[in-house]
C-alpha positions as a Markdown table, in Angstrom:
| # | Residue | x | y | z |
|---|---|---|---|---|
| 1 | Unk | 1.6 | 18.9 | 22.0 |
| 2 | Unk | -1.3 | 16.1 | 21.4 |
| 3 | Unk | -1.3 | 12.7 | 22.2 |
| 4 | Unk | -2.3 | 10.7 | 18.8 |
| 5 | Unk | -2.8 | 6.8 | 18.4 |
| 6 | Unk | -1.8 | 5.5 | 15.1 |
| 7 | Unk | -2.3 | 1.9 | 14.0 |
| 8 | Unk | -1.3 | 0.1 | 11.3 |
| 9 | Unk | -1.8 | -3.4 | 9.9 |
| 10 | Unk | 1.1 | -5.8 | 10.5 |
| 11 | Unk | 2.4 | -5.9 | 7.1 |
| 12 | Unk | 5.6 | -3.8 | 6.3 |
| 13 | Unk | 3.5 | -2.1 | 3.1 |
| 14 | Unk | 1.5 | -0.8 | 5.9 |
| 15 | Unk | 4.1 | 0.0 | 8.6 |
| 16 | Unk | 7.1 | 1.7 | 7.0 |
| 17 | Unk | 5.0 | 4.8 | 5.8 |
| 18 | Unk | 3.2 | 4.9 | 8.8 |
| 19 | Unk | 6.2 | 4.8 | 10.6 |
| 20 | Unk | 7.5 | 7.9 | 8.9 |
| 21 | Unk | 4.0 | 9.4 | 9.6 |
| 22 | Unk | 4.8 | 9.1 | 13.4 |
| 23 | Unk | 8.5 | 9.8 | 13.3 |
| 24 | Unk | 7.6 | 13.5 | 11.6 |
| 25 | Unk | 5.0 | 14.2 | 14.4 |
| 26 | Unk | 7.4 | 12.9 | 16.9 |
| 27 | Unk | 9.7 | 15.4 | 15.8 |
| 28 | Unk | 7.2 | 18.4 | 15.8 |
| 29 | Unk | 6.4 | 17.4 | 19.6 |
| 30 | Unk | 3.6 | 15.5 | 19.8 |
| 31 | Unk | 2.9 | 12.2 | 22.0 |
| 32 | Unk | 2.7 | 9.3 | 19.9 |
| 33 | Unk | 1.4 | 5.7 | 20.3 |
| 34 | Unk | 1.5 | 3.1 | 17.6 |
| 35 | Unk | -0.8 | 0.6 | 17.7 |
| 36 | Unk | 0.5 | -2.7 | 15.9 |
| 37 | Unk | 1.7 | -6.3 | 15.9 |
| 38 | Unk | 4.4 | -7.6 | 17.8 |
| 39 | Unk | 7.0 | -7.8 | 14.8 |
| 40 | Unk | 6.5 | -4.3 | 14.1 |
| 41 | Unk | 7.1 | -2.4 | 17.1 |
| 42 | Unk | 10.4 | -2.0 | 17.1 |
| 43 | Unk | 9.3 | -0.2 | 13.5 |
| 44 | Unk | 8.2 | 2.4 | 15.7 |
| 45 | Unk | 10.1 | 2.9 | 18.4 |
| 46 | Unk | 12.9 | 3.2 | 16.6 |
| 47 | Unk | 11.4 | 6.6 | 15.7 |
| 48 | Unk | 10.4 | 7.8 | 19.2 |
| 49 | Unk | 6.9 | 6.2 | 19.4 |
| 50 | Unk | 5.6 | 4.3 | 22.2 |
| 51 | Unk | 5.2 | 1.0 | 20.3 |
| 52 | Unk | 1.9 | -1.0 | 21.8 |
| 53 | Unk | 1.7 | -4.7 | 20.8 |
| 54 | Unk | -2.0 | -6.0 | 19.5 |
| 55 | Unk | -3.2 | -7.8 | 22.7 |
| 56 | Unk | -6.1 | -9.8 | 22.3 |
| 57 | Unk | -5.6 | -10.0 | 18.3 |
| 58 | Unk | -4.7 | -13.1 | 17.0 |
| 59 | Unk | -0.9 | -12.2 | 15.7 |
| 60 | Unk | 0.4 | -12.9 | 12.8 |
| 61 | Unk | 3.5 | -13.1 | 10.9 |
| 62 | Unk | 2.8 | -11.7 | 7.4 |
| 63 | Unk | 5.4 | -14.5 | 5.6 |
| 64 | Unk | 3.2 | -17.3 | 7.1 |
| 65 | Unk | -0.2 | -15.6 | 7.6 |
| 66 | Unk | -2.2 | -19.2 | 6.9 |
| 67 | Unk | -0.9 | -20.2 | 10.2 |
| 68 | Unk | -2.9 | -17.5 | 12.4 |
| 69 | Unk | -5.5 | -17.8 | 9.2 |
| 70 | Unk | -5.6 | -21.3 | 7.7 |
| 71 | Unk | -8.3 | -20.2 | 5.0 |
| 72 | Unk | -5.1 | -18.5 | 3.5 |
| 73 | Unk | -2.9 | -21.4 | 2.7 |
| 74 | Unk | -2.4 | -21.5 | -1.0 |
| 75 | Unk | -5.0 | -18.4 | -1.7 |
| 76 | Unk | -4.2 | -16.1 | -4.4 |
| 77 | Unk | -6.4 | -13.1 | -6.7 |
| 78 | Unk | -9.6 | -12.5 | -5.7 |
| 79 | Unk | -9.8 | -15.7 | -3.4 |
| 80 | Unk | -6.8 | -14.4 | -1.0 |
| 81 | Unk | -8.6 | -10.6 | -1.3 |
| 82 | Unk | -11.7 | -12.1 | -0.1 |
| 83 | Unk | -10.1 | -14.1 | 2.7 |
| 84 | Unk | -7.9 | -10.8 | 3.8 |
| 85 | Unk | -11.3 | -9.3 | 4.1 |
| 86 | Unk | -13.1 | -11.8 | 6.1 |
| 87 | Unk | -10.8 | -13.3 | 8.0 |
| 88 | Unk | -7.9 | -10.9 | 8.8 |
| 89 | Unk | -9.1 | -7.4 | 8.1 |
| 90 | Unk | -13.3 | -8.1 | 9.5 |
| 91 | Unk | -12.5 | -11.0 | 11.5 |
| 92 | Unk | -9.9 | -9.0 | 13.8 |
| 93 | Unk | -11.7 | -5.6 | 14.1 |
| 94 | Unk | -13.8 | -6.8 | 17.3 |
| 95 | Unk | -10.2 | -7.9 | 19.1 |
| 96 | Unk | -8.5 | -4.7 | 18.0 |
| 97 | Unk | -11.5 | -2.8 | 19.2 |
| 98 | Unk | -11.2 | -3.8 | 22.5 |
| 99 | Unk | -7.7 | -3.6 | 22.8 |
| 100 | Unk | -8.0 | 0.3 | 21.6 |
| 101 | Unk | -11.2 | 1.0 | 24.0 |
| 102 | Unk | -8.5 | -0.5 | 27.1 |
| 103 | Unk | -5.6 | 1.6 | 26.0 |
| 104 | Unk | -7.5 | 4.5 | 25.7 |
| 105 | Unk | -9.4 | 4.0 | 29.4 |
| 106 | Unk | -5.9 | 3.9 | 30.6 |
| 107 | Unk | -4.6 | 6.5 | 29.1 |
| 108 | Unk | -6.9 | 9.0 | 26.5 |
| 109 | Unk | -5.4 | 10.6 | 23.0 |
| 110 | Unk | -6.6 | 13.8 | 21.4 |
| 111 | Unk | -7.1 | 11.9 | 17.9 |
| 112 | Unk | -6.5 | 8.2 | 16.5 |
| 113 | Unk | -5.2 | 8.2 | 13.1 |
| 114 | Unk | -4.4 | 5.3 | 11.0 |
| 115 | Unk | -4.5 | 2.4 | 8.7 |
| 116 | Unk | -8.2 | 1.7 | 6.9 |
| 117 | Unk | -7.7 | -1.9 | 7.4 |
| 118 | Unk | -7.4 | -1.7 | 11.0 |
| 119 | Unk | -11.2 | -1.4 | 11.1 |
| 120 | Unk | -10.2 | -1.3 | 15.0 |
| 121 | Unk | -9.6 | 2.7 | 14.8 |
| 122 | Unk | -13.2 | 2.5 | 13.5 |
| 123 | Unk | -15.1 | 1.3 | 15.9 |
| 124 | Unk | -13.1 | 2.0 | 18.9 |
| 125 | Unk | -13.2 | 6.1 | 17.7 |
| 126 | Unk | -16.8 | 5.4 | 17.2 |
| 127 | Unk | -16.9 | 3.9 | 20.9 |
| 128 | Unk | -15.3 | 6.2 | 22.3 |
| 129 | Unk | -16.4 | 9.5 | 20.7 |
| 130 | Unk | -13.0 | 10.2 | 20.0 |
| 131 | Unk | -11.7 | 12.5 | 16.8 |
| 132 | Unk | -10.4 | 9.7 | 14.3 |
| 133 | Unk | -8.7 | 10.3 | 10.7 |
| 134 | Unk | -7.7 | 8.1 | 8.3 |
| 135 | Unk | -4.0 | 7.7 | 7.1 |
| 136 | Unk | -4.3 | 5.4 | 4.4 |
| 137 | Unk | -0.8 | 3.9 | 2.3 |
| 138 | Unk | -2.7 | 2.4 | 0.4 |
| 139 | Unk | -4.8 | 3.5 | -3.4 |
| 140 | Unk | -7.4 | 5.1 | -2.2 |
| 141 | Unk | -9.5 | 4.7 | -5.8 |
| 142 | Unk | -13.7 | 4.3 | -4.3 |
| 143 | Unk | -16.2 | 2.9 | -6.4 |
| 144 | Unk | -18.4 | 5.6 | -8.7 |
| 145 | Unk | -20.1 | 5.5 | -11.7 |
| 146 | Unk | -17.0 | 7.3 | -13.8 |
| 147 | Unk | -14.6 | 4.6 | -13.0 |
| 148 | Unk | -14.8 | 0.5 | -13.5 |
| 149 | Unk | -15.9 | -1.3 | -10.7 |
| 150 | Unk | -12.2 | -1.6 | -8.4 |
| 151 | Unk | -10.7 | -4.9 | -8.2 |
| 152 | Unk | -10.8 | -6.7 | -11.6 |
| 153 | Unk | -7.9 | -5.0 | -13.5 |
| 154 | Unk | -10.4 | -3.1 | -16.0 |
| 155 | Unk | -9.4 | 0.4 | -17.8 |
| 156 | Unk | -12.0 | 3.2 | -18.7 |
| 157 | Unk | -14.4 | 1.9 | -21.6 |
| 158 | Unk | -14.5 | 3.0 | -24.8 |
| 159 | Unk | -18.0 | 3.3 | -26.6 |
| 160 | Unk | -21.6 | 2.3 | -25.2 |
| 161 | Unk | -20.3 | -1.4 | -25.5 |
| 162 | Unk | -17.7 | -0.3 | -22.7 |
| 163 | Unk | -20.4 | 1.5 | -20.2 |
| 164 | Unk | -22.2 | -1.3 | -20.8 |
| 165 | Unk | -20.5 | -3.7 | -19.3 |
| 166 | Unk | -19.7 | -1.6 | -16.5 |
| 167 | Unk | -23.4 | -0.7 | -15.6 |
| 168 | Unk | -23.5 | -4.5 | -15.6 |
| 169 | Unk | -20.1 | -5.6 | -13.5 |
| 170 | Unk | -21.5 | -2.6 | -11.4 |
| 171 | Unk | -24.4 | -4.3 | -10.5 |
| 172 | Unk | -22.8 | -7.5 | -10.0 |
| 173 | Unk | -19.6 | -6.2 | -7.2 |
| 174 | Unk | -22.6 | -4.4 | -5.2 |
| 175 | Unk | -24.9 | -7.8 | -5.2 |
| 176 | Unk | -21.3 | -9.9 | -3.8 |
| 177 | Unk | -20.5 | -6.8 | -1.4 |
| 178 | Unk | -23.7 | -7.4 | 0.4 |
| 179 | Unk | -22.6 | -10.6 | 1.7 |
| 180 | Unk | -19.3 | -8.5 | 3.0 |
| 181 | Unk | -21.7 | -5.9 | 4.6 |
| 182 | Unk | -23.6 | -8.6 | 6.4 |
| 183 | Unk | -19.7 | -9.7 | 7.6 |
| 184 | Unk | -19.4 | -6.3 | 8.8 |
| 185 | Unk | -22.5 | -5.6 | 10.7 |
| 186 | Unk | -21.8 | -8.8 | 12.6 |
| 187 | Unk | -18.4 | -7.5 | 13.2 |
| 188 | Unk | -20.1 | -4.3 | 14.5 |
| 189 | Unk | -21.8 | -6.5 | 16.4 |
| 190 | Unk | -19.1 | -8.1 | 18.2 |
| 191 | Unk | -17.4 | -4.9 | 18.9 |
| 192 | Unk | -20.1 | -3.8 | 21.0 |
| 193 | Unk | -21.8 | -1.0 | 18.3 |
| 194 | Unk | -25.6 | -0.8 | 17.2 |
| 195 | Unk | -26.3 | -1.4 | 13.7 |
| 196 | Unk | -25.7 | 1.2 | 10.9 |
| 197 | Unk | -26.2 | 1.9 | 7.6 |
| 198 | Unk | -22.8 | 1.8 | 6.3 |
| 199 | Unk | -22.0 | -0.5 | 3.5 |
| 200 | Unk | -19.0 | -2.2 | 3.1 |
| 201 | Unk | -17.5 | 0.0 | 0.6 |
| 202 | Unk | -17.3 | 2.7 | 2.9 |
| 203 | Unk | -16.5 | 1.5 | 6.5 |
| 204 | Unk | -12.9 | 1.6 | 5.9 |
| 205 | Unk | -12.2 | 5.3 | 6.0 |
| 206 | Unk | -13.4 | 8.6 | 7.7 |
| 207 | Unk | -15.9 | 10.9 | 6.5 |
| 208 | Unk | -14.1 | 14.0 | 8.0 |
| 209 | Unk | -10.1 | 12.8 | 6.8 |
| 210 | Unk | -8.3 | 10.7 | 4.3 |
| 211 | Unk | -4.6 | 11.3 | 4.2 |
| 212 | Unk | -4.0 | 9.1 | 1.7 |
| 213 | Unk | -0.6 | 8.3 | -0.4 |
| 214 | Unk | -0.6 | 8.8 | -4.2 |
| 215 | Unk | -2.6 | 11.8 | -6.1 |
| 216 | Unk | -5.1 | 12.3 | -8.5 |
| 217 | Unk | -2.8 | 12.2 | -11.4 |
| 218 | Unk | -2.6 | 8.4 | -11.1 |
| 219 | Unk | -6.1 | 7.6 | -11.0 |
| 220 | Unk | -8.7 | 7.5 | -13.7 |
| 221 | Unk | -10.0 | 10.8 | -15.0 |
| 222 | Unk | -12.9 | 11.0 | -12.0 |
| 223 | Unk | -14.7 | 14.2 | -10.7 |
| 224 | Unk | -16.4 | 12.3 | -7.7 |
| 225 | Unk | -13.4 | 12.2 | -5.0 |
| 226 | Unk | -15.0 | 13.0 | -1.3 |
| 227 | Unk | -13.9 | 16.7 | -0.4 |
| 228 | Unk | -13.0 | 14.8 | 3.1 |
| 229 | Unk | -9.8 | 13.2 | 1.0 |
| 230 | Unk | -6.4 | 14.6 | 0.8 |
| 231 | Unk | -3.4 | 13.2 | -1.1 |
| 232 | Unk | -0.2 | 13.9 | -0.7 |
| 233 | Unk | 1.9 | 11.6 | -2.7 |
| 234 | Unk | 4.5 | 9.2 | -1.4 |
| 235 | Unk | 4.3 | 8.6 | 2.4 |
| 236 | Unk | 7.8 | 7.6 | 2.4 |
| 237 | Unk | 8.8 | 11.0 | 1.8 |
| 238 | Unk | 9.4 | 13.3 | 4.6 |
| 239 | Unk | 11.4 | 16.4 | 2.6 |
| 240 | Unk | 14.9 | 15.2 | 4.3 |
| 241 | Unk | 17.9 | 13.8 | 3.4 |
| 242 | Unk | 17.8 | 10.1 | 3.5 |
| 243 | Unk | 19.6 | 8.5 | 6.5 |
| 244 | Unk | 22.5 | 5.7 | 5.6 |
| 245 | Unk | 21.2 | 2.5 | 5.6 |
| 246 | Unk | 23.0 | -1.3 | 5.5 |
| 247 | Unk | 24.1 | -1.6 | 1.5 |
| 248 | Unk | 24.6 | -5.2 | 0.2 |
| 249 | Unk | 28.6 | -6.0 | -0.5 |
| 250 | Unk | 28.2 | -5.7 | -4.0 |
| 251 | Unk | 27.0 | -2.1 | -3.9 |
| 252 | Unk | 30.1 | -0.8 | -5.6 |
| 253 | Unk | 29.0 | -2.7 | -8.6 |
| 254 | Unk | 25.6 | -0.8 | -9.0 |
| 255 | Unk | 27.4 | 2.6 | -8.4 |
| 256 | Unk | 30.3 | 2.1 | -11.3 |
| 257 | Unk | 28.1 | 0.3 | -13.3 |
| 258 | Unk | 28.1 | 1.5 | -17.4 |
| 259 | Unk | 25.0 | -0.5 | -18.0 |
| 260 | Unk | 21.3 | 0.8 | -17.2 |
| 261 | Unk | 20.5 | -0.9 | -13.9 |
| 262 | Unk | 17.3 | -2.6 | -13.5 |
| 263 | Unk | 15.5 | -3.3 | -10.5 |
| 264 | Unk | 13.2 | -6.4 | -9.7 |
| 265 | Unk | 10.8 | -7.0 | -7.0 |
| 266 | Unk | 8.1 | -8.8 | -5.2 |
| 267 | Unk | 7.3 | -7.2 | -2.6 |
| 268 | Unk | 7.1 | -8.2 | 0.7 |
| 269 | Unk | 4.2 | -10.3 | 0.8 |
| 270 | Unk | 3.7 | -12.7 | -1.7 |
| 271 | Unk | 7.4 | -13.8 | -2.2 |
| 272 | Unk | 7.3 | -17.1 | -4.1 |
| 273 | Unk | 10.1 | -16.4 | -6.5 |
| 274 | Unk | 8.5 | -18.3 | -9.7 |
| 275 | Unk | 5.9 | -15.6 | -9.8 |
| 276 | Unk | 8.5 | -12.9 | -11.4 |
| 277 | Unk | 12.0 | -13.2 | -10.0 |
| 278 | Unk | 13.1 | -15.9 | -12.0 |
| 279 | Unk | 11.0 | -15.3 | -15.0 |
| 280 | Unk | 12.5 | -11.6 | -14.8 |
| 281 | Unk | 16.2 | -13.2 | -14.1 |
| 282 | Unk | 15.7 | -15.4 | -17.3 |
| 283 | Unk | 14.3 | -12.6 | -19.2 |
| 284 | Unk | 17.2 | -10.1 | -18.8 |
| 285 | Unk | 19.6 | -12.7 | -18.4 |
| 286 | Unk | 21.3 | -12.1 | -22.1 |
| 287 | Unk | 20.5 | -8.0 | -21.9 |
| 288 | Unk | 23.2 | -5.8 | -21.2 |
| 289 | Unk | 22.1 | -4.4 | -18.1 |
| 290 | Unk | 22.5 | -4.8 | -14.2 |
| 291 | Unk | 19.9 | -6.6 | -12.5 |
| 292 | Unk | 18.9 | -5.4 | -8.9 |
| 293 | Unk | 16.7 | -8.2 | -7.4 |
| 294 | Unk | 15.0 | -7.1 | -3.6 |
| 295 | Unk | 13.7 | -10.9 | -2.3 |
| 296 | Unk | 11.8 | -8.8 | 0.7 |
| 297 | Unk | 10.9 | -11.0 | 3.1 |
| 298 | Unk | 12.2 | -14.0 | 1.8 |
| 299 | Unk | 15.3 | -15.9 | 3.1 |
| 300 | Unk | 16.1 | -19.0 | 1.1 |
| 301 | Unk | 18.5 | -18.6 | -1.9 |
| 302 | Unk | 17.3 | -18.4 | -4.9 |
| 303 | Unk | 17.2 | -21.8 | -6.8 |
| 304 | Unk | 20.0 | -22.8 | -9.5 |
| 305 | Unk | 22.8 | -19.9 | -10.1 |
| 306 | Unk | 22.3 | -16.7 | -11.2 |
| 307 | Unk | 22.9 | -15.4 | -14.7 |
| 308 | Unk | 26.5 | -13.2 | -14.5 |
| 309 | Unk | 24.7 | -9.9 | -14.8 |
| 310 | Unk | 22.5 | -10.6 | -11.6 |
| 311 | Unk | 22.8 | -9.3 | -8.1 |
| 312 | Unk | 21.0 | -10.3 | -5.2 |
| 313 | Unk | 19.9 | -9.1 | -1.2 |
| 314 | Unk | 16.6 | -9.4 | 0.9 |
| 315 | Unk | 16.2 | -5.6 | 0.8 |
| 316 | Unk | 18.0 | -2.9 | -1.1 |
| 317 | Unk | 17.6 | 0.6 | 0.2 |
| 318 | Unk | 15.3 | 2.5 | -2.4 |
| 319 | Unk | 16.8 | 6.3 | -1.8 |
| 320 | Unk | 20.0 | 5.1 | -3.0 |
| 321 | Unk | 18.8 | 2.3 | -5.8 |
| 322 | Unk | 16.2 | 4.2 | -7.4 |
| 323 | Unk | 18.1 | 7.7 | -8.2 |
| 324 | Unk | 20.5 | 5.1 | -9.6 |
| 325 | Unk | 17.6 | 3.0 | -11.5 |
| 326 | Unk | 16.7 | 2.4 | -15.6 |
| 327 | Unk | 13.3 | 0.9 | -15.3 |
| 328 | Unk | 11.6 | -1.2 | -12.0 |
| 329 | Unk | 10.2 | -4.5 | -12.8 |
| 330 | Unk | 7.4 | -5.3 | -9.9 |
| 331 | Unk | 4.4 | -7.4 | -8.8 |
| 332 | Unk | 2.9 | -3.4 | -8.1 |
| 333 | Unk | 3.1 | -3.0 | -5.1 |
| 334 | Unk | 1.7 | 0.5 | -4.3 |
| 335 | Unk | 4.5 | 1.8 | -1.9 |
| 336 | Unk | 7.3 | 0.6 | -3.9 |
| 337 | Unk | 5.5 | 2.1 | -7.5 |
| 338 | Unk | 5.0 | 5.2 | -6.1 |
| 339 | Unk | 8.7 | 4.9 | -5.3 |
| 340 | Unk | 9.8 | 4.4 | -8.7 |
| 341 | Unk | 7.4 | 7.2 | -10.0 |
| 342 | Unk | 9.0 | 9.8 | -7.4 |
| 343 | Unk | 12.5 | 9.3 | -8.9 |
| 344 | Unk | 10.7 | 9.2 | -12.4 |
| 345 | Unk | 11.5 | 5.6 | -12.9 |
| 346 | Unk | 9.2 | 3.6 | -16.1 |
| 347 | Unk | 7.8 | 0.4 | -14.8 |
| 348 | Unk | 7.2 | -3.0 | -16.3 |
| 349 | Unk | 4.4 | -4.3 | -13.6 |
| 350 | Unk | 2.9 | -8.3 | -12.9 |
| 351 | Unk | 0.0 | -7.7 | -10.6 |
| 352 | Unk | -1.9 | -10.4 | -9.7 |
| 353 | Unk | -3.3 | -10.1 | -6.3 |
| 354 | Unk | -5.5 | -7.8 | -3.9 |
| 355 | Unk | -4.9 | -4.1 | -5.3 |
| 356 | Unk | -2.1 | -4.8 | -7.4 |
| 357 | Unk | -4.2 | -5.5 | -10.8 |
| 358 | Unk | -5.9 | -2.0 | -10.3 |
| 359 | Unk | -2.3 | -0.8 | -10.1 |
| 360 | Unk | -1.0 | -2.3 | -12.8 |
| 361 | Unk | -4.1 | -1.2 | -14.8 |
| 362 | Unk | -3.7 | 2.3 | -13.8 |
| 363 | Unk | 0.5 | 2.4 | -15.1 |
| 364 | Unk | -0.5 | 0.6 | -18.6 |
| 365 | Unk | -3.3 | 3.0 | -19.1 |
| 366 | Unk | -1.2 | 6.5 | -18.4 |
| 367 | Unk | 1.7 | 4.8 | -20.1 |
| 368 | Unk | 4.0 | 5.4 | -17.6 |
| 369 | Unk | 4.9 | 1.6 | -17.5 |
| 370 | Unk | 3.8 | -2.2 | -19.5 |
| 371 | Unk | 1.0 | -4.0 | -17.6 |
| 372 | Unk | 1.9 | -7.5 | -18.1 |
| 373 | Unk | -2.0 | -9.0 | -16.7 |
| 374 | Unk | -0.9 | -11.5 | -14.8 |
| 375 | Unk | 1.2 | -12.3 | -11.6 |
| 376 | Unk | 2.9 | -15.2 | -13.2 |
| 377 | Unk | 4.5 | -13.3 | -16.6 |
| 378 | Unk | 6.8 | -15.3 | -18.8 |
| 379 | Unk | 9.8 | -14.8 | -19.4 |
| 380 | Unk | 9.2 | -13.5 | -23.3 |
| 381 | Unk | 6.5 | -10.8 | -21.9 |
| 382 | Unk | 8.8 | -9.6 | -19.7 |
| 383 | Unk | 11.6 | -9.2 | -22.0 |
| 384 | Unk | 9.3 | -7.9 | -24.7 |
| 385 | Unk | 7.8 | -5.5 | -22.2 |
| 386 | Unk | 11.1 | -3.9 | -20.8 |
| 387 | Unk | 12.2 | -3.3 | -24.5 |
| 388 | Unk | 9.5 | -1.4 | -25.4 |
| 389 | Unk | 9.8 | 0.5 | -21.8 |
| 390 | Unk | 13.7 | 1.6 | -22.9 |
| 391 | Unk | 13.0 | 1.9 | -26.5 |
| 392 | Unk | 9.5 | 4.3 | -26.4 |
| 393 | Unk | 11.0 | 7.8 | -24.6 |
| 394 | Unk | 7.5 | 7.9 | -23.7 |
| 395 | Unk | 7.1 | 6.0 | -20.6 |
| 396 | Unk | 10.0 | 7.5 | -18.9 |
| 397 | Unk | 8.3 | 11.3 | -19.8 |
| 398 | Unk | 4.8 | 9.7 | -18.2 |
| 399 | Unk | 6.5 | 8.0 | -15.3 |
| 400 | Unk | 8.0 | 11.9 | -14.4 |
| 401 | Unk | 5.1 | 13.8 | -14.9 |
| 402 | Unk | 3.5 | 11.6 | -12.6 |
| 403 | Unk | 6.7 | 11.9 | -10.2 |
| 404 | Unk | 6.5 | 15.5 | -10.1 |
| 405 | Unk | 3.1 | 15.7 | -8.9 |
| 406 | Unk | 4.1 | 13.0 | -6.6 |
| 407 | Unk | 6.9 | 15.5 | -5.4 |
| 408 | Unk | 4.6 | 18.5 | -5.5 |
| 409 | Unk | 1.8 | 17.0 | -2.7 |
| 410 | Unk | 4.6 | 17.0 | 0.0 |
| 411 | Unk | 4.8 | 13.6 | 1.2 |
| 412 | Unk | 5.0 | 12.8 | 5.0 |
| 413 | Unk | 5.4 | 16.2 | 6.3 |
| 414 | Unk | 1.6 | 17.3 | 4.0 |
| 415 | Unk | 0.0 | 14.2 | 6.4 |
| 416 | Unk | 1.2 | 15.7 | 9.2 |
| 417 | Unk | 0.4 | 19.0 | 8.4 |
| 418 | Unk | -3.5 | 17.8 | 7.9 |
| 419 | Unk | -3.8 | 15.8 | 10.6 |
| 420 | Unk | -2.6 | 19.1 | 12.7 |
| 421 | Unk | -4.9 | 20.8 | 10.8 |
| 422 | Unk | -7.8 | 19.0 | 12.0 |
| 423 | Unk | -6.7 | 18.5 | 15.6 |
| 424 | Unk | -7.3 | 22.7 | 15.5 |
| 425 | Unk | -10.7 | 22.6 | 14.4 |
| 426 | Unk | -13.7 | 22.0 | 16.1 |
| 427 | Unk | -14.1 | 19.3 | 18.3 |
| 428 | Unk | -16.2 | 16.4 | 17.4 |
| 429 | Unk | -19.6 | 16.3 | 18.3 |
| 430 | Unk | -19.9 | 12.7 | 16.7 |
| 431 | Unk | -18.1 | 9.8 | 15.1 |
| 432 | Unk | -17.6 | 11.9 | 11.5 |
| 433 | Unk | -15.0 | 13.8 | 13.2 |
């Protein structure tokens, strides 16, 4: 048995596949601390972990982050990416540091394994000396010269027009990541570390481990992945039967239901519902089909009345939805696409925000889905797209290709299996362990 500290980020994107990360290396034994904020960890213990609430970290609740971090209020795209860097994901690292440094004085683990945001399990491993891996749910897709630069939406180029511009975007991303780099080192700083020579690309993750959700498949066509980075597909996934989970009243509806059900949603983070909801609602409202709508963490009704084919609940348990699903209408988030793909569901995606244009990107250029380019679709786009998703058998054979390899890189119990793996080798004689 080992003891192992996982953290995670305080967003339920973050915390339900690490979650099922600790509940599978609960049940093979091990001692298991997760490291979190205070409305997630119940998350854990609900799994047998020994849930530890962030201490000297400003808290947050991840419907109303702008009130721990004003610079939030009314951010969006690139703007609320760069403010999530500074502010949330830099600007915390120093608390979450010491709070890791205090639990581990009081009582030591054999590894710390967890979240690349928490840039906490960083600094505190690199503190400490201690064996650290990185369990990453979200796209792990690092900049290289074979790939667009990450975070503008942008496909592989065509022609020396299309390298072109990427030698020049290139250029451009590294010249605005020094100022991030800077924000690092002071953060370094503040956590008690000398300087280094890491850049900000490359502080999130560690150079010996990257268990990371999703596979190769849905990236770009790349030969430059680290060696130090597994995949293994949907974290969600632990190989076992899905327990029963709290259905909505109208559940019956969805399982006798003679019409392709479709399901809509976004997210848990960004939840104003005039982003895609009720453009998706007015869409499909004359389309002979079921609509599924998952509000996540919002709890006021929907405006107006729904159209008569429309059903409606904050969360709708995805292992019995999405066996049961025609094509998944989202704002891409990465958890709930890879989802989808694992039960070889077509998507129609509106990603407008931190990763979700890369993801979107990604879908439109396999074809295993429409990428709408925008967060705030219209109502025609969205219709035109989900015909052209039903209509073109295409997308559906993409979307299950890409399942099965999702399916074939074990899920859950592969992380665990790694990070097991790499408890057994040799202990560390530095920080890249």
């Amino acid at each position: 048995m080992a003891s192992i500290m996982l953290t995670a980020m305080p967003f339920a994107g973050h915390t339900l596949p690490l979650r099922t990360v600790a509940a599978e290396l609960v049940r093979r034994g091990h001692d298991v601390r997760a490291y979190t904020g205070r409305r997630h960890t119940e998350t854990f213990a609900e799994v047998g972990a020994r849930a530890v609430a962030w201490q000297r970290v400003p808290d947050f609740d991840e419907r109303h982050p702008a009130t721990t971090f004003p610079r939030m209020r009314g951010a969006k795209g690139f703007g609320q990416m760069l403010v999530n860097v500074e502010d949330l994901f830099l600007g915390t690292a120093a608390a979450q540091t010491a709070d890791l440094v205090a639990l581990y004085e009081d009582e030591p683990w054999d590894l710390i394994a967890g979240d690349p945001m928490a840039l906490g399990t960083r600094f505190a491993a690199e503190r400490l000396g201690s064996r650290w891996a990185t369990v990453s749910p979200l796209a792990y897709w690092p900049p290289g010269t074979q790939v667009p630069p990450a975070g503008l939406g942008l496909t592989p180029p065509r022609g020396p027009v299309g390298r072109a511009r990427d030698v020049v975007l290139r250029r451009a991303v590294r010249a605005g990541a020094t100022v991030l780099t800077r924000r690092y080192r002071r953060a370094r700083s503040g956590a008690g570390l000398p300087p280094d020579r890491t850049t900000i690309e490359s502080a999130w993750h560690s150079p010996r481990l990257v268990v990371t959700a999703g596979s190769p498949g849905l990236d770009y066509p790349r030969d430059d992945i680290p060696a130090a980075v597994r995949f293994v597909g949907d974290l969600t996934d632990d190989g076992r039967p899905p327990r029963p989970a709290p259905l909505p009243a109208w559940w019956e509806e969805v399982l006798r239901a003679d019409v392709p059900v479709v399901h809509v949603t976004q997210g848990t983070e960004n939840v104003d519902p005039a982003d895609l909801v009720l453009p998706a609602l007015e869409a499909l409202a004359d389309e002979d089909v079921l609509v599924v709508v998952g509000l996540g963490h919002r709890t006021a009704p929907l405006p107006g009345p729904l159209p008569a084919n429309a059903r409606v609940a904050p969360m709708v348990p995805y292992p019995a939805l999405l066996p049961l699903t025609s094509v998944m209408i989202t704002n891409g988030g990465y958890g709930g696409v890879l989802q989808a793909l694992r039960h070889d569901v077509p998507l129609v995606v509106a990603g407008g925000d931190l990763d979700k244009p890369e993801i979107a990107a990604r879908i439109g250029w396999h074809g295993a889905g429409v990428n709408l380019r925008t967060g705030t679709p219209r109502p025609a786009a969205i219709a035109a797209a989900y015909r052209d998703v039903t209509t073109d058998p295409r997308y559906r054979a993409t979307a299950a290709r890409l399942g099965a390899e999702l399916r074939r890189l074990g899920g859950t119990r592969a992380a665990v299996d790694l990070l097991e793996e790499h408890l057994a080798s040799r202990p560390p004689t530095t920080l890249a362990a």
